[in-house]
Structures are given as structure tokens and as C-alpha cells.
C-alpha positions as CSV (number, residue, x, y, z in Angstrom):
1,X,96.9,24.6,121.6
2,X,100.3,25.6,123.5
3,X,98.3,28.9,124.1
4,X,95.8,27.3,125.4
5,X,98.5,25.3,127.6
6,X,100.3,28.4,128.6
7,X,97.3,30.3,130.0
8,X,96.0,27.1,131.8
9,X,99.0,26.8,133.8
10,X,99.6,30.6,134.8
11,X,96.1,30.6,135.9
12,X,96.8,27.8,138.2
13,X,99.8,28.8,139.4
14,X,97.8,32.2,140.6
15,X,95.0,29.5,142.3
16,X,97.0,27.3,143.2
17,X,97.2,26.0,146.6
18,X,100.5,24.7,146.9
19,X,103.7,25.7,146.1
20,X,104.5,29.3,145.1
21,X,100.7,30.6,144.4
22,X,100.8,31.9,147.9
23,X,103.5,34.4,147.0
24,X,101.0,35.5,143.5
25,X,97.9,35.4,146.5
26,X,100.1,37.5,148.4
27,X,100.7,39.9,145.5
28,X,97.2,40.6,144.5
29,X,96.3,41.8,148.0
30,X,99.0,44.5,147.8
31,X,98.0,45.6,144.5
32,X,94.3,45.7,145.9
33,X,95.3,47.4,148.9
34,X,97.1,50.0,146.5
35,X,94.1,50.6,144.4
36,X,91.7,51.3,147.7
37,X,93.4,54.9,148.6
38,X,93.8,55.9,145.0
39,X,90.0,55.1,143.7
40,X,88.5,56.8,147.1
41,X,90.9,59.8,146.2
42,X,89.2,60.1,142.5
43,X,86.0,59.8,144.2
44,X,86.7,62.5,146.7
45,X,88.5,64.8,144.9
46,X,86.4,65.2,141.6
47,X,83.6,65.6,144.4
48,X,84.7,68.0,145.6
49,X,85.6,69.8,142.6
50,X,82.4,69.1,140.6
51,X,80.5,70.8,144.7
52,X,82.4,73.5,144.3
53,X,82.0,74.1,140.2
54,X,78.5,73.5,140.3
55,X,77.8,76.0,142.8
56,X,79.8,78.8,141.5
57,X,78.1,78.0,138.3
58,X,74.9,78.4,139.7
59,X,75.0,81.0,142.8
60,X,78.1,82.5,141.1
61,X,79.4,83.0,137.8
62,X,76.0,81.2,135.7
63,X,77.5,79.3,133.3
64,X,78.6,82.2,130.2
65,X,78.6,85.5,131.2
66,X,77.8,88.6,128.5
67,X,79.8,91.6,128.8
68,X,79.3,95.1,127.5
69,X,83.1,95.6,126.4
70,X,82.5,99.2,124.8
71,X,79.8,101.8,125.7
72,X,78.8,104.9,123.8
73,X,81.0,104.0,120.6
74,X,78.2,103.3,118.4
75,X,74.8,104.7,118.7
76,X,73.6,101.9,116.5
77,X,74.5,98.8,118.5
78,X,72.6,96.8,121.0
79,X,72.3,97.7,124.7
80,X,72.9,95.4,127.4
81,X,68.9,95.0,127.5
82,X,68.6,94.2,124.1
83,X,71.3,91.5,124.0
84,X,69.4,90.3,127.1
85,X,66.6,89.2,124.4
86,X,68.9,88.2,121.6
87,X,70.7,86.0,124.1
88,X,66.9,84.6,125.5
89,X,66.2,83.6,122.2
90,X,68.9,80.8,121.8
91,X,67.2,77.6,122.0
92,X,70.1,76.1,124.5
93,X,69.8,79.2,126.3
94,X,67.5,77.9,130.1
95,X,67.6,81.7,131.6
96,X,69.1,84.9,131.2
97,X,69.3,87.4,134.0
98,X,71.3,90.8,134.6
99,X,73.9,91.8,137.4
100,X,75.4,94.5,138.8
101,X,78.4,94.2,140.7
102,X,80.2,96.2,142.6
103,X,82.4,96.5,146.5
104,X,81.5,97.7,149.5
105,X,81.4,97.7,153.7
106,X,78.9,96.5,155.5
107,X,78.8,97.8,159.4
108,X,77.0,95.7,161.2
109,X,76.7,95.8,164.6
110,X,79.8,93.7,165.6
111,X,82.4,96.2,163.1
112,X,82.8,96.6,159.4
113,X,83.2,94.1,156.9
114,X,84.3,94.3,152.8
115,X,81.6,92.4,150.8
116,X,80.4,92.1,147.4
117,X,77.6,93.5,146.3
118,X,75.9,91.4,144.0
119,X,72.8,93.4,142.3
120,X,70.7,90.9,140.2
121,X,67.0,90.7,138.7
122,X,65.4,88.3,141.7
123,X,64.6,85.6,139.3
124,X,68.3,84.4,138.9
125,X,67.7,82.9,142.5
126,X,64.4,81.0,141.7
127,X,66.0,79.2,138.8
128,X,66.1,75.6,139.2
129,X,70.0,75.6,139.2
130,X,70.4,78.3,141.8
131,X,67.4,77.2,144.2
132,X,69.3,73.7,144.4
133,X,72.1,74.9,145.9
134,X,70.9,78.0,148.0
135,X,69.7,77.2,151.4
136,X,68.0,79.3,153.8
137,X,69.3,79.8,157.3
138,X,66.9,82.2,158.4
139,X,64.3,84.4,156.8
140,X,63.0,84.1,153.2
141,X,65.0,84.0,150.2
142,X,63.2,86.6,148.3
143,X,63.6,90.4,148.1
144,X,60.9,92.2,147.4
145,X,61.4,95.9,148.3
146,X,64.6,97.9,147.2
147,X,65.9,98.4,150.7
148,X,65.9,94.1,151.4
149,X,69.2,92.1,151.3
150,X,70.1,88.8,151.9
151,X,73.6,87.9,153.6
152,X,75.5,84.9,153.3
153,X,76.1,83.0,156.3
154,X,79.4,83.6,157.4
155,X,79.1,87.0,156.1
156,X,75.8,87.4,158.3
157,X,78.2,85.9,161.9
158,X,81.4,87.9,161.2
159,X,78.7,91.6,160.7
160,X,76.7,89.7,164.0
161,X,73.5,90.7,162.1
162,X,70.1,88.8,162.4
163,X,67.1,88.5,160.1
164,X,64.9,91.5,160.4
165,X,68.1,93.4,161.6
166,X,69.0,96.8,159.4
167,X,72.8,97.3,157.8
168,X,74.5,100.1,157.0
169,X,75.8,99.4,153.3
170,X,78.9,101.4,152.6
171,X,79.7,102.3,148.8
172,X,82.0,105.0,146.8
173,X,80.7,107.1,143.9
174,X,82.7,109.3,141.4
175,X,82.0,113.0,140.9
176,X,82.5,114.8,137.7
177,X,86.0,115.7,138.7
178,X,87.0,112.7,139.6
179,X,86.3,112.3,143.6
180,X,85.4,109.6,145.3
181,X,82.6,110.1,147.7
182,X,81.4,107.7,150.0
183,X,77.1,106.6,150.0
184,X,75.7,105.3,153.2
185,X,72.4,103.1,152.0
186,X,70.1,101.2,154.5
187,X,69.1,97.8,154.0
188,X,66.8,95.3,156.5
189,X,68.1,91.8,156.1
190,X,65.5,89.5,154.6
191,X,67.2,86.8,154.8
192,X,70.5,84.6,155.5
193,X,71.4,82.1,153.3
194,X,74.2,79.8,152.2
195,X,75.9,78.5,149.8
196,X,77.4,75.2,151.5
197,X,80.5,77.2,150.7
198,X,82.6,79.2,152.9
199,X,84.0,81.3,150.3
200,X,81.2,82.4,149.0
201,X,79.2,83.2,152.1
202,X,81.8,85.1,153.6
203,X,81.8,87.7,150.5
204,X,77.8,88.1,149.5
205,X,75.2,90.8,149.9
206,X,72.6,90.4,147.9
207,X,70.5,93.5,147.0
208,X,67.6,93.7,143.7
209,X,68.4,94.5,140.4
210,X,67.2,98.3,140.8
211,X,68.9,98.7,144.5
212,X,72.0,98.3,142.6
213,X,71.7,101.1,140.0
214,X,71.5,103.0,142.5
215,X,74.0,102.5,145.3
216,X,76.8,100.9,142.6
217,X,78.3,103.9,140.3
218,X,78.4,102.6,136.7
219,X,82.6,103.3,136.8
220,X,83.2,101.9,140.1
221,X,81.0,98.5,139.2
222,X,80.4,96.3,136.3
223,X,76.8,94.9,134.8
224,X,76.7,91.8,132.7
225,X,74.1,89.1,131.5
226,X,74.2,86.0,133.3
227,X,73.3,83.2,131.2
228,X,72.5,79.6,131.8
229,X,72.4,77.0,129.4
230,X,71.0,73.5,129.4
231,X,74.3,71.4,129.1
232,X,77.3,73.1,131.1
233,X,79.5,70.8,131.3
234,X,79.1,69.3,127.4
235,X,78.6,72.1,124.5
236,X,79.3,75.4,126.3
237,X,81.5,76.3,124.4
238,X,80.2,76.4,121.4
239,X,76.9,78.1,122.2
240,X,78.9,81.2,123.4
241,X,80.4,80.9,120.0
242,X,76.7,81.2,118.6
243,X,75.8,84.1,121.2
244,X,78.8,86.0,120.2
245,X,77.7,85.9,116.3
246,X,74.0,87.1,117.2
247,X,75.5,89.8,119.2
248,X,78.4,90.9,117.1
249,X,80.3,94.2,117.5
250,X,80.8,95.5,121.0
251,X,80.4,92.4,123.5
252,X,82.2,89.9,125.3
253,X,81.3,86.4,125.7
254,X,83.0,83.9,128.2
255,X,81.8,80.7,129.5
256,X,82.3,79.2,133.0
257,X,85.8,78.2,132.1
258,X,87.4,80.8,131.0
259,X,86.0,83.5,133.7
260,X,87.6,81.0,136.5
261,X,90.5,79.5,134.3
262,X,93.0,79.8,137.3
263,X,90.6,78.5,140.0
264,X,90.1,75.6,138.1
265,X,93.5,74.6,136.8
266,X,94.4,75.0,140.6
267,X,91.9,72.3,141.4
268,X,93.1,70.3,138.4
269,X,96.2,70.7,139.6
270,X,95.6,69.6,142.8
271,X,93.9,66.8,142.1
272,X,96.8,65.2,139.4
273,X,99.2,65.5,142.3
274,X,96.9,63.9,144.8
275,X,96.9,61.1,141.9
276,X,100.3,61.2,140.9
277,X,101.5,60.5,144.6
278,X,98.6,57.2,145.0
279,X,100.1,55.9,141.7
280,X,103.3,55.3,143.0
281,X,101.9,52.9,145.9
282,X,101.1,51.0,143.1
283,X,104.4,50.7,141.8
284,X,105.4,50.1,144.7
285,X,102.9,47.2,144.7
286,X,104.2,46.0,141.1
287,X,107.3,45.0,142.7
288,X,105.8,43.0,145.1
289,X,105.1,41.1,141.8
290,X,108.4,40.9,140.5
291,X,109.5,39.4,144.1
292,X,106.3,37.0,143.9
293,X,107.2,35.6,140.6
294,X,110.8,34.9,141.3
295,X,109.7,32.6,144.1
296,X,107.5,31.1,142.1
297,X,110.0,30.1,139.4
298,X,112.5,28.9,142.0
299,X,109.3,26.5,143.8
300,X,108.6,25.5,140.1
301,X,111.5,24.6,139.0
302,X,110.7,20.3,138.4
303,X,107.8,21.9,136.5
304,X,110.1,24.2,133.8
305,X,112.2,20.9,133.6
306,X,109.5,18.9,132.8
307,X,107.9,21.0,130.2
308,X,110.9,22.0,129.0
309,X,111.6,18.7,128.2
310,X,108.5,18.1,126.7
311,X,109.2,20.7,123.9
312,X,108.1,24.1,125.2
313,X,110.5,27.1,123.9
314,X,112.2,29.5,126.2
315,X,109.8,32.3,125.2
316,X,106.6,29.6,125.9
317,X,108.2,29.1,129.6
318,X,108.3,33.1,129.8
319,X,105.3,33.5,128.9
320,X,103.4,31.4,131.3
321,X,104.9,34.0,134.1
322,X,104.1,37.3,132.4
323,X,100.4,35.6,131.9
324,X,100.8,34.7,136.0
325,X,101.9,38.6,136.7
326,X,99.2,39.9,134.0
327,X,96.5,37.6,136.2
328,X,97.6,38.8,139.4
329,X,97.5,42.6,138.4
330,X,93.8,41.6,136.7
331,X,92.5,40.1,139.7
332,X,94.5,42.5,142.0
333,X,92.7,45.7,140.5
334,X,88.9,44.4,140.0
335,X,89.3,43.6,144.0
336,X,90.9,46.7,144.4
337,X,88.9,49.2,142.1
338,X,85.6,47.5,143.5
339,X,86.5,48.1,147.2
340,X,87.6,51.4,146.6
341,X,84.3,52.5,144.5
342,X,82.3,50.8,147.1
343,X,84.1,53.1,149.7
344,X,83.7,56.1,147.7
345,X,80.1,55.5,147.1
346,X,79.3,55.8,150.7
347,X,81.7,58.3,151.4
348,X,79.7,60.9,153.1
349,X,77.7,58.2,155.5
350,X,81.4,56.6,156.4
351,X,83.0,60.2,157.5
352,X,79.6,61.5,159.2
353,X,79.9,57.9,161.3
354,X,83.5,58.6,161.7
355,X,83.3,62.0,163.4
356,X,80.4,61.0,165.7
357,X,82.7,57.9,166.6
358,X,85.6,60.2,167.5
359,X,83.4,62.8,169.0
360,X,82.4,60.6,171.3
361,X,85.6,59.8,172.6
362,X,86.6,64.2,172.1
363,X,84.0,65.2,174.2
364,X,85.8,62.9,177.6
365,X,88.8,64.8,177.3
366,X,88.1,68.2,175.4
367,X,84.4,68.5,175.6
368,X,84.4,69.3,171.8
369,X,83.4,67.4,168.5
370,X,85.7,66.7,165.8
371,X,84.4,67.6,162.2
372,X,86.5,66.1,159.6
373,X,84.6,67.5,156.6
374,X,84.8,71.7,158.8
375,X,81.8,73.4,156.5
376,X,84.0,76.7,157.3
377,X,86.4,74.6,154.7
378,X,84.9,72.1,152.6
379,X,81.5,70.6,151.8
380,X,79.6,69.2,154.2
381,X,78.4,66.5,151.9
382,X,80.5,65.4,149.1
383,X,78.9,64.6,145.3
384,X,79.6,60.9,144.6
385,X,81.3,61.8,141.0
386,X,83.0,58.7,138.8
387,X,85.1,59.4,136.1
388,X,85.1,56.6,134.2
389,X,88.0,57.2,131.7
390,X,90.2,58.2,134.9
391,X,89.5,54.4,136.5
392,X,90.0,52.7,132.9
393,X,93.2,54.5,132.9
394,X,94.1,53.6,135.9
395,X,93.2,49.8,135.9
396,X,95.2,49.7,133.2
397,X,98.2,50.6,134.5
398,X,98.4,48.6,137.3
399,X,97.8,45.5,135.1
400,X,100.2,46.6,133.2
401,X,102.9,47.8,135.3
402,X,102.2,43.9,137.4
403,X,103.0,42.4,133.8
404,X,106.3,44.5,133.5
405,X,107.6,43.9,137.2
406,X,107.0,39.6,136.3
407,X,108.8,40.3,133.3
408,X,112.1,39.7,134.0
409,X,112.0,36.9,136.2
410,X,109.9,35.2,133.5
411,X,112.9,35.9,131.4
412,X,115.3,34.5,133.7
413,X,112.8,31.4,133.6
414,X,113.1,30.8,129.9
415,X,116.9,30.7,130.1
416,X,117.3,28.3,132.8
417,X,118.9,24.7,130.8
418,X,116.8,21.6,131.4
419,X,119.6,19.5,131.9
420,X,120.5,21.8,135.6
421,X,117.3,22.0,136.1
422,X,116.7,18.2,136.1
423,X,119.5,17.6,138.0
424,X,117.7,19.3,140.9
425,X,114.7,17.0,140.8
């Protein structure tokens, strides 16, 4: 029953009208207002992160990669085409493809530029994955012919080359002894495409599977299987565990994380600090609760009396303002983490809007626009991503860190002597 009692009264002191509710009111907005930045952060950041990831998984890296780590030791083993069907034969396994990579220059008609060549069977780009995130700018995605290329974007503007257009595509083989000699091939652009990606269309020229053997020297370039797989994100893992088993001696097989391990952490990275630095406007928030509550037990001081005298124990008095804190932080993040997911949610229409708004005004004074989200930088549009756990996490620290800051005042409460207290009354 006095549990009962004790909730009862914290809740009203938190609704309450009169008195020192107004200070608890007062506290759940700031913890609200605290919650806003951080949960549009989570929202933004994992976005971007998951953009990013998801296209190099698709355009880039595919999702585990198969790599002939010794050649010639063993007569017996399998070639790289004959892993290619072991591999295709794992029923996780969506597509497998193979690449040739290698570096170049491309002259182009505005100077030179260093690209990478990226030599791989054309049905890697007509996979379901990859045709999601590749858009075409100008031509056709598909190469046909030996001498076609695509060109990223940016790659395509810094070369100042055109669709239809013929490159000059620069590349060093190795002679017998040991010299490197440079190979001057001709391609006609077929097509300009992009990522969404700056980085990645700023470094790609795309050429067929049998263009590259033979413009890329096999010890100036590497080949590999690119392999995608139905669940990327979930079991990868283990089924390059399974792919390495069926392939045994004499290849290497690394999923999406561990080719990019230092890209990644970096984003990871990135994004704990981004978090790390919003959590402390919410400890900074908590105090506000600590303040709140001491007001509160100095405006409800005929009340302590009065139960006090009617038999409550210090720790029952304390109690009812750690409950009021606990409330306020309750309250204080549902408004908070529902403002700031409904914000994050309609993230991309809010910015657009944003930069026309201040365009509007750039274009009286500069005669420019102003893009928030540059597409030289970041991603035009970002992926609404929610990581549940992350919020949980976080709700519950700022529930719990507004119970902690009302702690000791509550204390203070408990000890106060009904006899001074009714003397104040």
C-alpha cells in the first residue's frame, strides 16, 4: 500500500500544477531537448555509414572476396575458374563474378588522371545489388565490345570526356628482365555513371573482363572472385568459413569486413564520438533535475511534515523524489526520443527544404545555392537507418542518470526532522 502511496504522490508532484511541479515540467523539457540532437545524430550518422557500406559492398568490394594466394605451387589444385564454380555452388552464395584490377592514367582531353582499372565479367553490374546503386549519367551501362569503358562521374569531369568520346588508357607491363614498359590502349566511353559517391567516382574505369587480361599484366594487377551472398550484414562470416573448407589449400577468403577493417572502424569511430559528445548534453540535462528536485522539496516541505508525521520512514520520503526524478527522465526521453526519430525520419525532405530556403536568400547576395548535403562529399540522400539497441541504450541512460541527479536531494529530504519542519507550517 505505501508503494502504492509513494508512486501516487511523485506522479503528482511531476503533474502537478501548483507548487514545485513547474520546476519537474521544467526539467523534462531539457532532457527532451537533449535527446532531439543526439537521436537525429544516430539517425544520420548510421545513414550515412550503412550509404556508404552498402555501396562499396555492391559497386565495390561485393560482399567476400576469393583470392588466389599461391600460383603454380601445385599442379593439382583448383584454378581461379574452378573455385568460381565451387563457390557458385553454395546455397547462400546470390552471384559470383571475376575481377581484374589493376592502375593506370587516363588522358583525356583536359590532362592525365590516375584511375583504377576495374576489369570485371559484365554481369557483376546487372546484379540486383549493383544496379540499385549505379546510376547512369549518360550513355548505357553496358559494355559490349572490348575497347568500351564506363567512367565514373567525377572521374569522367576532372578527364573532360563525354559519352561517345575515345580515351587514351595508360598501363605498365613487365618484361622478362624485369622492365617496366608502358601500353597505350584505346577505349570509347560507353557510358558515365555514378555511384552517389565521390570517392568512388573519382577513381573508376570500367573495362570487360577480357579487356583486362589484356592491358593489366598479371604481376602488376591482381584477379579475384567477387562473391555476393544473400545476408551481408547477418551470417557472412560464417559462409566464408564454408567457402574456405570447399576450397581448401591455396586461397584466401575475406568478407566485407575484414578487406575494409580500417575504413570501417574509422566510421565507427567517428560516429561513438559524435555520440559520446550528445551524451554529455544530457548530463548536463540530469542536473537540471537535481536543481528541480531541490526546489521541490523546499515548496513541499508542510507535505514531508505531514506525512512524516503520519508514519512514513526517511527512506519512504526519499523515495517519493527519486520516483519524481525517475518520472521526469521517463517522460523527458519518450518526448525526446519521439521528436528526434520523427526528425530523423524525414531527414532528407527537411535538409532539401532547408537548402532551397537558404538558397533563396544566397542567390540576393552571392548568386549561388547553398548545398548542405555537397554530393562531391556526402550522399545526396541519406538511408533512414534505426538502431534499435543504440536508442534502448540510450533511453536508458537518461532515465537513469535523471534518477541519480534527484538522488541526493531526495536524501536530504528523508533526513529533514518533523518537528523543524512543522515549525515552518
Amino acid at each position: 500500500m505505501k508503494a502504492r502511496a509513494t508512486l501516487f504522490i511523485a506522479f503528482r508532484y511531476l503533474i502537478g500544477k501548483r507548487g514545485g511541479g513547474r520546476y519537474l515540467i521544467g526539467a523534462v523539457a531539457g532532457i527532451a531537448l537533449s535527446l532531439v540532437p543526439i537521436m537525429v545524430t544516430l539517425i544520420v550518422a548510421d545513414g550515412m555509414i550503412r550509404g556508404i557500406t552498402d555501396r562499396f559492398l555492391e559497386l565495390g568490394t561485393g560482399h567476400i572476396q576469393v583470392w588466389e594466394n599461391v600460383r603454380g605451387l601445385d599442379a593439382n589444385r583448383l584454378s581461379l575458374d574452378d573455385a568460381k564454380e565451387t563457390v557458385a555452388q553454395n546455397e547462400h552464395v546470390r552471384g559470383v563474378w571475376t575481377e581484374k584490377q589493376g592502375i593506370g592514367i587516363i588522358l583525356g582531353f583536359e590532362g592525365r588522371t590516375g584511375v583504377t582499372i576495374r576489369a570485371v565479367e559484365s554481369g557483376f553490374w546487372q546484379d540486383e545489388g549493383s544496379a540499385r546503386y549505379l546510376e547512369v549519367i549518360d550513355g548505357e551501362a553496358a559494355i559490349e565490345r572490348d575497347n568500351e569503358a564506363l567512367l565514373g562521374k567525377s572521374l569522367a569531369e576532372t578527364a573532360g570526356v563525354n559519352v561517345g568520346d575515345t580515351i587514351r588508357v595508360m598501363t605498365v607491363r613487365e618484361t622478362s628482365d624485369g622492365r617496366a614498359i608502358p601500353r597505350t590502349s584505346l577505349f570509347a566511353v560507353k557510358g558515365i555513371v555514378s555511384s552517389g559517391y565521390h570517392e568512388l567516382d573519382s577513381l573508376w574505369c570500367i573495362i570487360n573482363y577480357a579487356a583486362g587480361t589484356r592491358i593489366l599484366d598479371d604481376a602488376l594487377s591482381y584477379s579475384c572472385l567477387l562473391v555476393k551472398v544473400d545476408t551481408p550484414y547477418q551470417n557472412v562470416a560464417a559462409i566464408a568459413r564454408d567457402l574456405l573448407a570447399d576450397l581448401h589449400f591455396g586461397f584466401g577468403v575475406y568478407t566485407w569486413r575484414e578487406l575494409q577493417a580500417a575504413q570501417y572502424a574509422s566510421y565507427e569511430s567517428t560516429r561513438q564520438l559524435l555520440l559520446f559528445i550528445m551524451t554529455l548534453i544530457v548530463l548536463i540535462a540530469a542536473v537540471n533535475v537535481s536543481s528541480a528536485t531541490s526546489m521541490l522539496t523546499i515548496e513541499r516541505y508542510r507535505d514531508i511534515a505531514i506525512l512524516k508525521a503520519g508514519g512514513m520512514s526517511p527512506r519512504e520520503i526519499s523515495a517519493i523524489f527519486v520516483i519524481a526524478g525517475l518520472l521526469t527522465g521517463l517522460a523527458g526521453t519518450i518526448v525526446g526520443i519521439s521528436v528526434g526519430l520523427l526528425i530523423g525520419r524525414f531527414i532528407n525532405p527537411l535538409i532539401h527544404g532547408l537548402e532551397r530556403l537558404l538558397s533563396v536568400f544566397s542567390r540576393l547576395f552571392s548568386g549561388t545555392d547553398i548545398k548542405i548535403l555537397d554530393p562531391g562529399f556526402y550522399l545526396e540522400n541519406i538511408p533512414v537507418v534505426i538502431d534499435r539497441n543504440t536508442v534502448l541504450i540510450i533511453a536508458l541512460f537518461a532515465i537513469l542518470s535523471a534518477a541519480a541527479a534527484a538522488l541526493f536531494p531526495a536524501l536530504r529530504a528523508g533526513k529533514q526532522k518533523p518537528v523543524s519542519l512543522l515549525r515552518k507550517i
